[in-house]
Backbone as CSV, one residue per row, in Angstrom:
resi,resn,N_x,N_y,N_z,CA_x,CA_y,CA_z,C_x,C_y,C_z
1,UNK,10.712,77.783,-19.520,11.596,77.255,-18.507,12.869,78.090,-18.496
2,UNK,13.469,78.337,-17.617,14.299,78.842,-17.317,15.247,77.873,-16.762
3,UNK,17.196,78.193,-17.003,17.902,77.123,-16.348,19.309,78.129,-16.281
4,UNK,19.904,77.297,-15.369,21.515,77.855,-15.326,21.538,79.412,-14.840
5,UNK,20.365,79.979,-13.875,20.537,80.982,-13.523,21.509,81.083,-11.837
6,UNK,21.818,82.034,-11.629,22.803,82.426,-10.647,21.321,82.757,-9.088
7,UNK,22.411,82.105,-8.015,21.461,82.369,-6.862,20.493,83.726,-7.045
8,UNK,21.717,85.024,-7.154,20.624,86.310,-7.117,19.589,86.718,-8.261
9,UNK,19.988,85.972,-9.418,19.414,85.880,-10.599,17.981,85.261,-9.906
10,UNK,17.896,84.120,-9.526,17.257,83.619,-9.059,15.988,84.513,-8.014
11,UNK,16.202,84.954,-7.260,16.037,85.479,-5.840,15.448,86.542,-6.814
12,UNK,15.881,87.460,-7.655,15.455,88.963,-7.906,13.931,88.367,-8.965
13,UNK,14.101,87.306,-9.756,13.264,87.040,-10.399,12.278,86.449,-9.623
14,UNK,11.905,85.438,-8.301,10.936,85.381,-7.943,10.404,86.655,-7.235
15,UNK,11.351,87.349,-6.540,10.578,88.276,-5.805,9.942,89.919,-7.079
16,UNK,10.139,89.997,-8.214,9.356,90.336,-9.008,8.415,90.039,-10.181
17,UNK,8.717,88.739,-9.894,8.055,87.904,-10.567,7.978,87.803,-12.554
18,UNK,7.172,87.430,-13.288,7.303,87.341,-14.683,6.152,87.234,-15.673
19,UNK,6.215,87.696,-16.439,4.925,87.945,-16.995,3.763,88.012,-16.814
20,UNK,2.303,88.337,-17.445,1.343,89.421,-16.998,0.592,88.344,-15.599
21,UNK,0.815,87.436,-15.227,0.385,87.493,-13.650,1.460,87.374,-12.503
22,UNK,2.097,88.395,-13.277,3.030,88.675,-11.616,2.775,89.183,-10.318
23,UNK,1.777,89.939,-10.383,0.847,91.013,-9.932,0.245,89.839,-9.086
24,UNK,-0.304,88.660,-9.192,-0.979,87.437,-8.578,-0.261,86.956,-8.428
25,UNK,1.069,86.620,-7.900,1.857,85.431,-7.498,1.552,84.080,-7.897
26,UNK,1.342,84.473,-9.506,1.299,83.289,-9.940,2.401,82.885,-10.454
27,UNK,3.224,81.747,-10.653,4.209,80.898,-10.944,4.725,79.741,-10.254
28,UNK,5.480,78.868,-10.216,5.968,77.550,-9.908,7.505,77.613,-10.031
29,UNK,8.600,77.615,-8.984,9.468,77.576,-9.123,9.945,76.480,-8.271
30,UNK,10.585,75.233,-9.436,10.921,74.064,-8.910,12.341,73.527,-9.362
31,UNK,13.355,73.557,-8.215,14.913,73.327,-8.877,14.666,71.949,-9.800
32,UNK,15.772,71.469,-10.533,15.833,70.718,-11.264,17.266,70.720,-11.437
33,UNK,17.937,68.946,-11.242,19.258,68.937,-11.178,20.133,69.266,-12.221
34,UNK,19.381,68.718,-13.891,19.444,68.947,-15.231,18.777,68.950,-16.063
35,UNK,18.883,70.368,-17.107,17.823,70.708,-17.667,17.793,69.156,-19.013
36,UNK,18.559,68.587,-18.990,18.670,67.837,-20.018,17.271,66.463,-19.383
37,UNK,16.958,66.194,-18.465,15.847,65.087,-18.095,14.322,65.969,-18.241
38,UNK,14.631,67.393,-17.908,13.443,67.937,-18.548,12.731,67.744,-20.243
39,UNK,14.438,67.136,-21.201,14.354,67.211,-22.077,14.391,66.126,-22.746
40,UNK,14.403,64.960,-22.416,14.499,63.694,-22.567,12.930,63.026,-22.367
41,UNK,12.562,62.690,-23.976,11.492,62.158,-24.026,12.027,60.551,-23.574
42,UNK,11.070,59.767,-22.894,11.337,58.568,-22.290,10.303,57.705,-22.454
């Protein structure tokens, strides 16, 4: 997971995407208001 990145941070990393299936447009990029409810077992 990734968090607290900057709009172009943002923008440069989907459009080259991240590790070995970048090449396939594989990934999921879904905002999230705080990384802390990602982190909160409930």
């Amino acid at each position: 997971m990734l968090a607290e990145l900057a709009s172009h941070e943002s923008f440069t990393l989907q459009q080259r995407g991240l590790g070995i299936g970048r090449k396939f447009g594989c990934g999921l990029f879904l905002p999230h208001r705080n990384i802390k409810a990602v982190n909160d077992p409930e």
